[in-house]
C-alpha positions as CSV (number, residue, x, y, z in Angstrom):
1,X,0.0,0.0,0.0
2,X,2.0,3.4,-1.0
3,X,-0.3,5.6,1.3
4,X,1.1,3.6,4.3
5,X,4.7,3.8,2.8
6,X,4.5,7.1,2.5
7,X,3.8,8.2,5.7
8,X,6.2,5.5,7.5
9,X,8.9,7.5,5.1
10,X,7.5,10.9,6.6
11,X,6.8,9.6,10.4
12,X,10.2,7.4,10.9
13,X,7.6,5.2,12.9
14,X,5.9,1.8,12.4
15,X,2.1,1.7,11.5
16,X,1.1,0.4,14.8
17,X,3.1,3.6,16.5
18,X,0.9,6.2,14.2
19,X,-1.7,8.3,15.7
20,X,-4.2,10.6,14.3
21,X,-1.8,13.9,14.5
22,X,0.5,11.5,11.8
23,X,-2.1,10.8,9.6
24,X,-3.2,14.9,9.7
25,X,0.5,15.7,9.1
26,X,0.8,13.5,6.3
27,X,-2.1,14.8,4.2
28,X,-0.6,18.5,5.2
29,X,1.8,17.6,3.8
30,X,0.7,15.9,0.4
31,X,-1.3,19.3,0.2
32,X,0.9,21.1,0.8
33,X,1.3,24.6,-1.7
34,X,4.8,23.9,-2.0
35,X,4.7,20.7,-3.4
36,X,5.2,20.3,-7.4
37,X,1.9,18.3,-7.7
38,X,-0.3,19.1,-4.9
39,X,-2.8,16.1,-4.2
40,X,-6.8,17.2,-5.2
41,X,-9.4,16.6,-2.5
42,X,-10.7,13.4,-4.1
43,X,-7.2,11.8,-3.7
44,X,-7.0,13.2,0.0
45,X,-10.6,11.5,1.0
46,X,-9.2,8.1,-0.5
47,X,-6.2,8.1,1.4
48,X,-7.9,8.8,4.7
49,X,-10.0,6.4,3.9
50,X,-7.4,4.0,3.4
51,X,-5.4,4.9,6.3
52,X,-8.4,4.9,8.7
53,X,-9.1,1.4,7.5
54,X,-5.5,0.0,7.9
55,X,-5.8,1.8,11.1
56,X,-9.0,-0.2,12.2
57,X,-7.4,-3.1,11.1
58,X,-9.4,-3.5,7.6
59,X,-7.1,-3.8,5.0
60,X,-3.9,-6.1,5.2
């Protein structure tokens, strides 16, 4: 799953050590101006969507 690569590479921590602040700073972050490509809002609602779920233990 690259959502959850991504934010291990941004966090330094392990899925299981993430917490909702990690999950906020990593869409900040994929939204952020600054970035070449900015993410659109669609693609921000699918990644907390699939973060929440890996979160909760839904997706392997």
């Amino acid at each position: 799953m690259a959502s959850a690569r991504r934010l291990v590479d941004i966090t330094n921590q392990y899925p299981w050590e993430w917490g909702p602040a990690d999950g906020e700073a990593f869409i900040a972050h994929l939204r952020s101006p600054n970035r070449e490509r900015p993410i659109t809002m669609s693609t921000r609602r699918a990644y907390e969507t699939t973060l929440a779920l890996r979160l909760a233990g839904g997706v392997p």
